[in-house]
C-alpha positions as CSV (number, residue, x, y, z in Angstrom):
1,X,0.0,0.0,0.0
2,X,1.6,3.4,-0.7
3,X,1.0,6.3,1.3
4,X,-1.8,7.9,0.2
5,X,-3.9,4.0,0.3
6,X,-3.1,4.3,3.9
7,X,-4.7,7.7,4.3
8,X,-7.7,6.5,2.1
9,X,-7.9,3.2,4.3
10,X,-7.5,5.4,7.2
11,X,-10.2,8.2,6.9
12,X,-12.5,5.1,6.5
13,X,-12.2,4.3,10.2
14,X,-14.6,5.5,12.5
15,X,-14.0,6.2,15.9
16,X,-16.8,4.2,17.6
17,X,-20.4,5.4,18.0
18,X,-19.3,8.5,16.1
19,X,-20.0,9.4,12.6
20,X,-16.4,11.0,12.3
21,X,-13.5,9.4,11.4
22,X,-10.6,8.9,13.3
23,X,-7.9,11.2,10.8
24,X,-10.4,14.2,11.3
25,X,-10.0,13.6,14.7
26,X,-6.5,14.3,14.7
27,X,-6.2,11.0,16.1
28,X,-3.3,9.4,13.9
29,X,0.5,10.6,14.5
30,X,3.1,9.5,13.3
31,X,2.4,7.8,9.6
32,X,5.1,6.0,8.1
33,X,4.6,3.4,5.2
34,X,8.4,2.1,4.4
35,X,9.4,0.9,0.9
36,X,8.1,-2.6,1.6
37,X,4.8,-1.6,2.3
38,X,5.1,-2.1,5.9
39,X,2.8,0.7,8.4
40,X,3.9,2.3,11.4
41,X,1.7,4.8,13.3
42,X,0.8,5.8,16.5
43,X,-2.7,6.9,17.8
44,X,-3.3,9.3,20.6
45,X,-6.6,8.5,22.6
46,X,-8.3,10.8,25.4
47,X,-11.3,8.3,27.0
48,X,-12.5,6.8,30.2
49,X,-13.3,3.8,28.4
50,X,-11.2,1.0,28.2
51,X,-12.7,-0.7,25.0
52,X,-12.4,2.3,22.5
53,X,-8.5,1.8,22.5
54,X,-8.8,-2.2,21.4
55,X,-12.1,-1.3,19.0
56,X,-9.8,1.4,17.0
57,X,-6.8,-1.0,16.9
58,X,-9.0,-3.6,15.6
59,X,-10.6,-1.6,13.0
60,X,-7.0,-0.1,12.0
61,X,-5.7,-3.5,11.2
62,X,-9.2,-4.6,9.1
63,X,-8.6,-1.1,7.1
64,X,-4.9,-2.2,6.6
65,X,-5.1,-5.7,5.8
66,X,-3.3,-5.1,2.6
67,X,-0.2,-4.2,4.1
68,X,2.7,-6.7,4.8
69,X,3.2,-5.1,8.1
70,X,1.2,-3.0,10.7
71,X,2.6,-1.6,13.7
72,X,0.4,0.4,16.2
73,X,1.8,2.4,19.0
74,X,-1.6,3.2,21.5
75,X,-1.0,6.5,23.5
76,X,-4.2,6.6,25.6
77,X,-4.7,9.1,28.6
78,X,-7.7,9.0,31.0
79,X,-9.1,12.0,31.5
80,X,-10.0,13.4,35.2
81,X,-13.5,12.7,35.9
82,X,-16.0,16.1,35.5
83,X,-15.7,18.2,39.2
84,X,-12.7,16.5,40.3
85,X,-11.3,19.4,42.4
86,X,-7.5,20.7,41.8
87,X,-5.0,19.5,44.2
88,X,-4.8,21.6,46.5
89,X,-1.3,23.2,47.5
90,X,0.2,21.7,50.2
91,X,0.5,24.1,53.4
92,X,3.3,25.2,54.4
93,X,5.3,25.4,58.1
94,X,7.1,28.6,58.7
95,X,11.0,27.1,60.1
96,X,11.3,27.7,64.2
97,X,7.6,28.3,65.7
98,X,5.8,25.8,67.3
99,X,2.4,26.3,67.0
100,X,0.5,28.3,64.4
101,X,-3.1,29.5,65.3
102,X,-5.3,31.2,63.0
103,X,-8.1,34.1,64.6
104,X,-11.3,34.1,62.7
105,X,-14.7,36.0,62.3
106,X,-17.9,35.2,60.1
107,X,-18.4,39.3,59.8
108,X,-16.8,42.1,60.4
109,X,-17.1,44.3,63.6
110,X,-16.7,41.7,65.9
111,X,-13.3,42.9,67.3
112,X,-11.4,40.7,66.0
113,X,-8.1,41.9,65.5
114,X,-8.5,43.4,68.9
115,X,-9.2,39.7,70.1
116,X,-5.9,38.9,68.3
117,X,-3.8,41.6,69.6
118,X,-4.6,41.0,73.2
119,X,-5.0,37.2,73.3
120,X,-0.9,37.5,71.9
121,X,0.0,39.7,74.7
122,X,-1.9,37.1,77.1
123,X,-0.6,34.0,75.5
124,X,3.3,35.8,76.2
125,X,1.9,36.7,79.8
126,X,0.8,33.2,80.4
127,X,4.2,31.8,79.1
128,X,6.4,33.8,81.1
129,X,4.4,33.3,84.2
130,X,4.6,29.4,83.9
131,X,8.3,29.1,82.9
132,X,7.7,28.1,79.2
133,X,9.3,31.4,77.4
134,X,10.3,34.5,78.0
135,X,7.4,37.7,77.9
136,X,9.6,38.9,75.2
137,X,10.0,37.0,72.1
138,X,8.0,34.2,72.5
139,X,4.7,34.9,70.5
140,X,4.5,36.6,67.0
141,X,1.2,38.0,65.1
142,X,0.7,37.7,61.8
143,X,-1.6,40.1,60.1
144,X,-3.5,38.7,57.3
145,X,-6.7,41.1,57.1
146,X,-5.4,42.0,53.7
147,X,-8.2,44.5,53.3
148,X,-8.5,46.0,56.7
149,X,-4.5,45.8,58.5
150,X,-4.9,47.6,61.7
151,X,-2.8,45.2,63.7
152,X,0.2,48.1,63.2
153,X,-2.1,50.7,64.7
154,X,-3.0,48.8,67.2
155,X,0.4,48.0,68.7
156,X,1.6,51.6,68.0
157,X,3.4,50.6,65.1
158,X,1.9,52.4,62.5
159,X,4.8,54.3,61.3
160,X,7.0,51.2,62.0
161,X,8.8,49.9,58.9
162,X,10.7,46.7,59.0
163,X,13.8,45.9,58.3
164,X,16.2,43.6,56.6
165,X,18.7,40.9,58.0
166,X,22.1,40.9,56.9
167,X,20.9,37.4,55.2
168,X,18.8,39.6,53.4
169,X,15.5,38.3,55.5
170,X,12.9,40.5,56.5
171,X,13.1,41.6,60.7
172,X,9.5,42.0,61.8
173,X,8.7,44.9,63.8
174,X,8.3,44.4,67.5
175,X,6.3,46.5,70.3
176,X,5.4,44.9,73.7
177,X,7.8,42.0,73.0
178,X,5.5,41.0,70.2
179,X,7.3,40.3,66.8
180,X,4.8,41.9,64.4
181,X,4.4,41.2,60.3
182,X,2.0,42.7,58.4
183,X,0.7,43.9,54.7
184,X,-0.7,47.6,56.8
185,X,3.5,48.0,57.0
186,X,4.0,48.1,52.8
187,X,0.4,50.2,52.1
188,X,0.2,53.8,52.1
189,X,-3.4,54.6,54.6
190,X,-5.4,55.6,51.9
191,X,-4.5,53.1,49.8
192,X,-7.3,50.5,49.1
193,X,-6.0,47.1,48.9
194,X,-8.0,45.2,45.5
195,X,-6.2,41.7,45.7
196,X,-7.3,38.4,44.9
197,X,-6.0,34.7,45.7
198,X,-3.0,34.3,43.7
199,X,-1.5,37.8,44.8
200,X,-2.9,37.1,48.4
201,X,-1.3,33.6,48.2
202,X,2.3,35.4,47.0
203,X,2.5,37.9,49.9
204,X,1.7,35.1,52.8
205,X,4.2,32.8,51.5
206,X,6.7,35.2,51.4
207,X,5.5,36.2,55.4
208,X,5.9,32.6,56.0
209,X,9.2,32.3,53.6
210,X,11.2,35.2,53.7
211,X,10.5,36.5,56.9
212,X,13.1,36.0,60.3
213,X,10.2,35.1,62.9
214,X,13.2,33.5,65.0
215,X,11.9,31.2,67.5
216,X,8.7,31.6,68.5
217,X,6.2,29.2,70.8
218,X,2.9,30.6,68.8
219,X,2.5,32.6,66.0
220,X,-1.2,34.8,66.1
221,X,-2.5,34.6,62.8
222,X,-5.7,37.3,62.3
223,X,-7.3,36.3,59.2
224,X,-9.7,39.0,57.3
225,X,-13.4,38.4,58.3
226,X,-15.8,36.0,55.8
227,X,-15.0,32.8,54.3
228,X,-14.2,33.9,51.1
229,X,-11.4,33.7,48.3
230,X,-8.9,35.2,50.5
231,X,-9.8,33.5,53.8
232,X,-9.8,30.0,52.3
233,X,-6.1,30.7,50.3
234,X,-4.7,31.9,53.7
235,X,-5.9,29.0,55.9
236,X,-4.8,26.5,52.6
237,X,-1.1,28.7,52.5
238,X,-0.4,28.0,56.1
239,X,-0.1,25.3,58.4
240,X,-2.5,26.2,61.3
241,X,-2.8,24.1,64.4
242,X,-5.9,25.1,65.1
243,X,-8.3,28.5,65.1
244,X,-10.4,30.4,67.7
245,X,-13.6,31.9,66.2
246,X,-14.6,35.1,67.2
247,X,-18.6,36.2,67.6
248,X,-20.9,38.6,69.5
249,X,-23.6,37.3,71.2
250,X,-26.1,38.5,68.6
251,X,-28.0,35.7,67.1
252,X,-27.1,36.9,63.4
253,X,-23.1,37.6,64.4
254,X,-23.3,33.8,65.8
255,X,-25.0,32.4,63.0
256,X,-22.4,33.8,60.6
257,X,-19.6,32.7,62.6
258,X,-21.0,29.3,62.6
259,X,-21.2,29.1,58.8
260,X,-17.7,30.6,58.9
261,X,-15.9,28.0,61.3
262,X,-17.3,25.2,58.7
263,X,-14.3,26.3,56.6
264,X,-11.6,25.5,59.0
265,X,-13.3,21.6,58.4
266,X,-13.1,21.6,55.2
267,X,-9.3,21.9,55.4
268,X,-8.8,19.8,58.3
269,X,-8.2,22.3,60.6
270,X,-9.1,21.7,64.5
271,X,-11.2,24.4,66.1
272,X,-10.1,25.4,69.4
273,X,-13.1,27.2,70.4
274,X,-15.3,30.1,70.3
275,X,-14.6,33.9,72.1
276,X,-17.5,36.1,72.4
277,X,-16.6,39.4,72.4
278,X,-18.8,42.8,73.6
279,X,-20.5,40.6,76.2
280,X,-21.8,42.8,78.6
281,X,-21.1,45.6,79.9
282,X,-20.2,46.1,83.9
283,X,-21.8,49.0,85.6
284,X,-18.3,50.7,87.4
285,X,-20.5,52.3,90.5
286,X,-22.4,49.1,91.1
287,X,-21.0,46.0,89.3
288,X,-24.1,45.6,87.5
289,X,-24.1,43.4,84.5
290,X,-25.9,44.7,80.9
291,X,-26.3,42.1,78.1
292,X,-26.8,45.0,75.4
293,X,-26.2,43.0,72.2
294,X,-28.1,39.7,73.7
295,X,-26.5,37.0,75.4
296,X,-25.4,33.6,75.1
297,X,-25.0,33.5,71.6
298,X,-21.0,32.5,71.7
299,X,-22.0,29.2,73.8
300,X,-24.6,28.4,71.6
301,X,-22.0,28.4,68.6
302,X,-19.5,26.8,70.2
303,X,-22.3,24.0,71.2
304,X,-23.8,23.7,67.3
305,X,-19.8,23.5,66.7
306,X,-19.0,20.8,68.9
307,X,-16.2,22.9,70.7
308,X,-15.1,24.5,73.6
309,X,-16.6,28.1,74.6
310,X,-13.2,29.9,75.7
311,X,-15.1,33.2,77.6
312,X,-16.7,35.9,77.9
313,X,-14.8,39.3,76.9
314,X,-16.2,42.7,78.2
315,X,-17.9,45.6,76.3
316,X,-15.2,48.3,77.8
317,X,-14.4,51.8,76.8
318,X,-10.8,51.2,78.0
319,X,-10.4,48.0,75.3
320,X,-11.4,50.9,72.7
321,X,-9.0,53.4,73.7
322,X,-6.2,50.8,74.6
323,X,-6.7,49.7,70.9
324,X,-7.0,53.3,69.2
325,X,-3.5,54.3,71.0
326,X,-1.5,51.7,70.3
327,X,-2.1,50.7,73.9
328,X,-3.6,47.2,74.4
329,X,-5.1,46.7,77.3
330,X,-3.4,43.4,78.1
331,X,-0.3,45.1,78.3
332,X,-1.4,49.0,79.4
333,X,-3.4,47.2,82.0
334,X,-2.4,43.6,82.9
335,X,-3.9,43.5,86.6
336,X,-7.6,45.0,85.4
337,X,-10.7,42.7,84.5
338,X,-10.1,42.4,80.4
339,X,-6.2,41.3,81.1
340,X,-7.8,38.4,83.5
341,X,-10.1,37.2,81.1
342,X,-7.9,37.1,78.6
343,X,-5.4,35.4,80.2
344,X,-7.9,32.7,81.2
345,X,-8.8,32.2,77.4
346,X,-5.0,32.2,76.6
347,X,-4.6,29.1,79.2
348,X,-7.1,27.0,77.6
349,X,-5.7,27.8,74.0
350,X,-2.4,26.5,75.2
351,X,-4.0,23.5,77.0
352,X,-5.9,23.1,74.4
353,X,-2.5,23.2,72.0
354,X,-0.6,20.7,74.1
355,X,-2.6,17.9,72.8
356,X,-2.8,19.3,69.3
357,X,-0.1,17.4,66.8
358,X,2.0,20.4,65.9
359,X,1.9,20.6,62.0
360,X,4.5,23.0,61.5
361,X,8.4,22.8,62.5
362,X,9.2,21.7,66.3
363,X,11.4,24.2,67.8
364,X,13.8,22.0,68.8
365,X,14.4,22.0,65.0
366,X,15.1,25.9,65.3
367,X,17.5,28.9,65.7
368,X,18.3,29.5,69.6
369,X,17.2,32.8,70.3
């Protein structure tokens, strides 16, 4: 058979239950026909099903019965079934700190970052007191609210700047003892922040990559509020050991922040419990108790989410103006009511963290500090 018998022989070959033949499928690579006659080809299948390949070959042969010789090379790929997900990428430890925990809200307004700032500060407290680590050094916050940074303000670092190592890594800012990283440091104020998961994804990697945390026991991660894009590439980027949800006890703020905490699930992240925030507030001249936003609505999530209800945090002015001057109240205040409870929610977290298989480095595996 010459060449162009093939071709003819070839384009009469249908691809099976199709009307179309397997040349104008761009199926057949390869042709050769050598001087004898003999046929060498190869044919490239996509399919699930394991009888097209041996139906094709089949019909090939019948078409070139002619020839003295027919040799077939089958290239056949299975495709990925329809709504198999992507792999996801795998996350990633950040070299010298022990346990990473992640600070989460359903909505906005709930005081999160403040939550974050202060549980930090009562986390280092709670270390230094029972021998663990030093006050200084030993705890680190990460600011991920990539639309909303205030974590710099917060700790009086808003004109802060960091710095670079002589091994050319990036030297978080510190105030309180608290080693401090955040997005708020490289965006001008009125500067709105438009960024979606792939540039989101960049910038934590390099917190978690290029960054000289040192040794630290926890890292304080405070995630941007929702369960959207950005929340789900963050807790997916890092290797969390577990996340604290924070609500107020209005039915709607709980409901959300139930909804929210099913994300850390989905990527196998343990929740450690629930804080509700703006509790009450305490009548100074009589000790008096007012539930103004409701009450009981951070039990009740921590109950529909099968966790542990850390406490109860106060509705008080001096939490507000602790926060707006760069004053936290853990540390501007450490003998007063808030610092207590704090401090109580910051001993469960670590109880809570003992028994938790650490998924990023040990830091026994670390830089002494």
């Amino acid at each position: 058979m010459t060449k162009d018998e093939v071709i003819g022989a070839l384009s009469g070959v249908k691809y099976p239950g199709l009307t179309r033949d397997i040349l104008s499928f761009g199926l057949v690579k390869n042709l050769e026909v050598g001087d004898n006659g003999a046929v060498s080809l190869t044919i490239e299948l996509t399919t699930a099903k394991p009888e097209i390949p041996s139906q094709i070959e089949a019909a090939v042969r019948q078409a070139l019965a002619q020839a003295p010789e027919v040799s077939i090379a089958m290239n056949v790929k299975t495709p990925a079934a329809p709504g198999t997900p992507a792999q996801a990428p795998k996350p990633q430890s950040i070299p010298g700190i022990r346990h990473i925990v992640a600070i989460s809200s359903g909505k906005g307004g709930v005081g999160k970052s403040t939550v974050a700032v202060n549980l930090a500060l009562a986390i280092a407290q709670v270390l230094a007191e029972t021998g663990v680590a030093p006050a200084e050094g030993s705890v680190g916050i990460l600011d991920c609210d990539i639309y909303g940074p205030s974590i710099p303000a917060m700790l009086g670092l808003k004109q802060a700047r960091p710095t670079l190592t002589a091994a050319e890594k990036i030297k978080p800012c510190e105030a309180f003892g608290i080693r401090t990283m955040s997005i708020g440091f490289f965006a001008d104020d009125d500067t709105p922040l438009i960024w979606r998961g792939p540039r989101i994804q960049a910038a934590i990697r390099q917190f978690s990559r290029d960054v000289d945390w040192g040794a630290l026991e926890v890292l304080v991660v405070d995630l941007p509020p929702g369960t959207g894009d950005a929340q789900l590439t963050l807790v997916q980027t890092l290797a969390l050991d577990g996340a604290v949800v924070v609500t107020t006890p209005q039915a709607v703020a709980a409901d959300i922040a139930r909804r929210g905490a099913h994300m850390f699930e989905k990527v196998n992240v343990p929740l450690l419990g629930v804080i509700e925030n703006m509790s009450y507030f305490e009548n100074p001249a009589n000790g008096e108790r007012a539930y103004i936003f409701g009450q009981g609505g951070g039990g009740r999530t921590a109950m529909a989410l099968g966790t542990d209800f850390l406490g109860e945090l106060p509705l008080a002015q001096t939490i507000r103006e602790g926060g707006d001057a760069g004053r936290p109240i853990v540390a501007e205040d450490p003998d007063g009511v808030p610092a207590q409870v704090f401090r109580s929610v910051a001993r469960l977290i670590l109880k809570k963290l003992e028994k938790v298989p650490s998924s990023s480095n040990k830091i026994d595996n670390a830089p002494q500090k």
